[in-house]
C-alpha positions, 0 to 999 in steps of 0.5 A: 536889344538894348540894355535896359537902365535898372535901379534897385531898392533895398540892401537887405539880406535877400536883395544882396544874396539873390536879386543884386548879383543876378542882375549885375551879372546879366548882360542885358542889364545896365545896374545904374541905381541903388537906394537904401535909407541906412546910408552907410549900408548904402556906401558899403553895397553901392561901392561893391557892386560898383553901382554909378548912382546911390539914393537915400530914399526910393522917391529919389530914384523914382524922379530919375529919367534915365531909370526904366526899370526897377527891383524892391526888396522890402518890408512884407507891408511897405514893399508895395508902397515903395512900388508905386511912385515907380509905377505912377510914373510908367516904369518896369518894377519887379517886387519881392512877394508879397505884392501886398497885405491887403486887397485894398493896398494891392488895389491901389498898386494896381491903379498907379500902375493903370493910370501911370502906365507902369508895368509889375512883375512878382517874384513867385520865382517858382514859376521859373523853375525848370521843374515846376515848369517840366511838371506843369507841361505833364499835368497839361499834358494828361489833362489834353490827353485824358490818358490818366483820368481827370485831375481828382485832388491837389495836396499842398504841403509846406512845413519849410525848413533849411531855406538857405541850404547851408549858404554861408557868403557873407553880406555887408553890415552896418549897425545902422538900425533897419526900417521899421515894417508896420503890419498892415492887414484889412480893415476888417480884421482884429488887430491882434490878429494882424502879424499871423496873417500877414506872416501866414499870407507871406509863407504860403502865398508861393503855395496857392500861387503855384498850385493855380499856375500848375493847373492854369487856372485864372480863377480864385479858389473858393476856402470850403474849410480852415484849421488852424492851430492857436499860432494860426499858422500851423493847420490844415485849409481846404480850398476847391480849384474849380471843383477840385479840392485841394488840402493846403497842409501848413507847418514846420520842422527843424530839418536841414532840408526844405520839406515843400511840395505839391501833388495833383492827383489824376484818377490814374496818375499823379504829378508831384514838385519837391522844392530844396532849399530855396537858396541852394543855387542851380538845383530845379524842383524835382518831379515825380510822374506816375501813370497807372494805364498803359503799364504801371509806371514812376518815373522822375523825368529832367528838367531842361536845363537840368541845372539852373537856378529860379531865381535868375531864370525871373530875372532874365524873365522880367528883363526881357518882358521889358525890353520886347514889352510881352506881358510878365508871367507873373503879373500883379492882376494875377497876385491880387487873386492870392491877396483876396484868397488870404483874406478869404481864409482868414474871414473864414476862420474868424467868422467860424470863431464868431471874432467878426 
C-alpha cells in the first residue's frame, strides 16, 4: 500500500516521547511535517527527526496539499480546535484525548468533520492493548456462552501513580514559554468549577471509555450517584451500563506503580485488566480469568503478542484505517458519548449541591 503523507502538531512532552518516534519508525509512514508555535523547540524536533517541512502554526500545515493525515498533541481544551481546520478540509487526524471539554465543542468537531469530509481518530490507546483486548474476547465469550452467569457488576478503579515508569530519555527544550491552554467547560457550568472538571474529564475519560469498549456497549451510561470529595476528584460514581451498575472509584497514590484496573463481574466469574505504568514500553495489561463452574478456576492467560506496546499497536491501527478507509476503532462519534457522560456526572453533582 502506499505510504501515507503524515504531519504532526505539537512538540510537547507525550508527542516526543510516544507519538513522534512511533510514526517515524512505521514503514507505512512518510513523517513530512511538523508544526509547533515555540519556533526554536520547532528547529531542535524538526531537525532531530529529520522532518523535510516545519510549520509555525497548525493553519499552515492544514493548507498543505500533499499532507493526508495528521497527529495533535495539545492542550486539554485547544487540541480539539487545532483539529478542525484538518477535518474541514477532509483529512485523516489522530488527536491525543480528551476530544474535547464540552458537548457543544466535541459537536463542532464532529460537524467539520461531516461537512469536510475528514475522518477522526482518538487516542484511548487502550483499546489497543493486547490484554485489554484478550479480556475483552473472555467477557464475550462468557456473555455467548452464558457459562458464568450474566455480567453482575463493573469495579473501576484509578488511583494512578508512576505513569512514566521510571523513563528517563531526555526531550528537546528550550526556554521559550508553552501555549497558553484556556479551560474551556460547559456554558452551564460555575466557573470556579471549570479546571476539576476538565482535569477529572481528562484522567478518567480512558476508564469509562474502556469499561464501554470491554462490554460492547454503544450506549451512555446513565450516573445513578456522584461522591466527590472537596477537590472533586477524588470519590466514588455510580454509573448503570445497560443495567449493569458499575463503581467508578477515583483517587491517587504515591506509588512507583500504576494502580488501574477494571473487573466485570459474572454471577460466576469475573475478568479483570491491570494497567502498568503507561509508558513502560512492550509490557500489555495484565488478566485475571476466574470461573467458578465447571471446577474452581484463576487463571492469567497471555495476550498474543505477549510483548507489545499500546501506544504503537494505534498508531499503526490508525494508519492502516487510512490507507484501506475501514472505519477507526475509536472514532469521535464514539467519544462524544464520554463528553456528555462527564457533563452528566458532574450536572449530577451540582445539582445535588443546589449549585445550579
Amino acid at each position: 500500500m502506499n505510504r501515507i503523507r503524515f504531519g504532526y502538531v505539537g512538540c510537547g512532552f507525550l508527542a516526543q516521547m510516544v507519538h513522534h518516534p512511533n510514526f517515524k519508525s512505521l514503514p507505512d509512514c512518510d513523517f513530512l511535517a511538523l508544526a509547533e508555535v515555540r519556533p526554536q523547540l520547532l528547529k531542535k524536533v524538526g531537525t532531530r527527526l529529520g522532518v523535510p517541512r516545519l510549520y509555525s502554526s497548525h493553519l499552515e500545515m492544514a493548507e498543505d496539499p500533499d499532507i493526508e493525515a495528521v497527529g495533535i498533541s495539545g492542550g486539554l481544551s485547544t487540541q480539539g480546535e487545532l483539529a478542525i481546520p484538518f477535518l474541514s478540509r477532509g483529512k485523516a487526524v489522530f488527536m491525543e484525548k480528551p476530544m474535547a471539554t464540552s458537548v457543544e465543542q466535541a459537536r463542532r468537531i464532529l460537524e467539520a468533520a461531516r461537512t469536510g469530509g475528514g475522518r477522526l481518530m482518538v487516542g484511548y490507546m487502550n483499546r489497543y492493548d493486547a490484554g485489554n483486548q484478550l479480556a475483552r474476547d473472555w467477557i464475550r465469550e462468557f456473555k455467548r456462552t452464558g457459562d458464568v452467569g450474566k455480567p453482575t457488576f463493573i469495579r473501576i478503579h484509578g488511583f494512578g501513580g508512576d505513569w512514566i515508569g521510571g523513563l528517563d530519555n531526555p526531550v528537546d527544550q528550550t526556554d521559550e514559554k508553552a501555549p497558553e491552554s484556556p479551560v474551556v467547560a460547559p456554558d452551564w457550568m460555575p466557573a470556579g468549577w471549570h479546571a476539576a472538571y476538565v482535569n477529572y474529564l481528562q484522567q478518567f475519560t480512558h476508564n469509562v471509555n474502556l469499561a464501554r469498549w470491554l462490554l460492547d456497549s454503544t450506549a451512555k451510561p446513565r450516573v445513578r450517584a456522584v461522591q466527590l470529595e472537596e477537590d472533586r476528584y477524588k470519590g466514588t460514581v455510580i454509573l448503570d451500563y445497560g443495567g449493569i451498575p458499575c463503581n467508578l472509584e477515583s483517587g491517587n497514590i504515591d506509588s512507583h506503580l500504576w494502580d488501574d484496573h477494571t473487573q466485570v463481574y459474572f454471577e460466576k466469574g469475573w475478568v479483570k485488566r491491570s494497567t502498568h505504568p503507561l509508558l513502560l514500553r512492550n509490557v500489555p495489561c495484565e488478566v485475571e480469568v476466574y470461573r467458578a463452574k465447571p471446577k474452581r478456576e484463576l487463571i492469567k492467560p497471555i495476550p498474543d503478542p505477549a510483548w507489545s506496546w499500546n501506544y504503537k499497536r494505534e498508531a499503526q491501527a490508525f494508519l492502516h484505517a487510512v490507507q484501506t478507509g475501514q472505519p477507526f476503532d475509536s472514532t469521535g462519534e464514539d467519544t462524544l458519548l464520554d463528553v456528555e457522560l462527564f457533563e452528566d456526572i458532574f450536572r449530577f453533582l451540582l445539582t445535588e449541591r443546589n449549585e445550579i
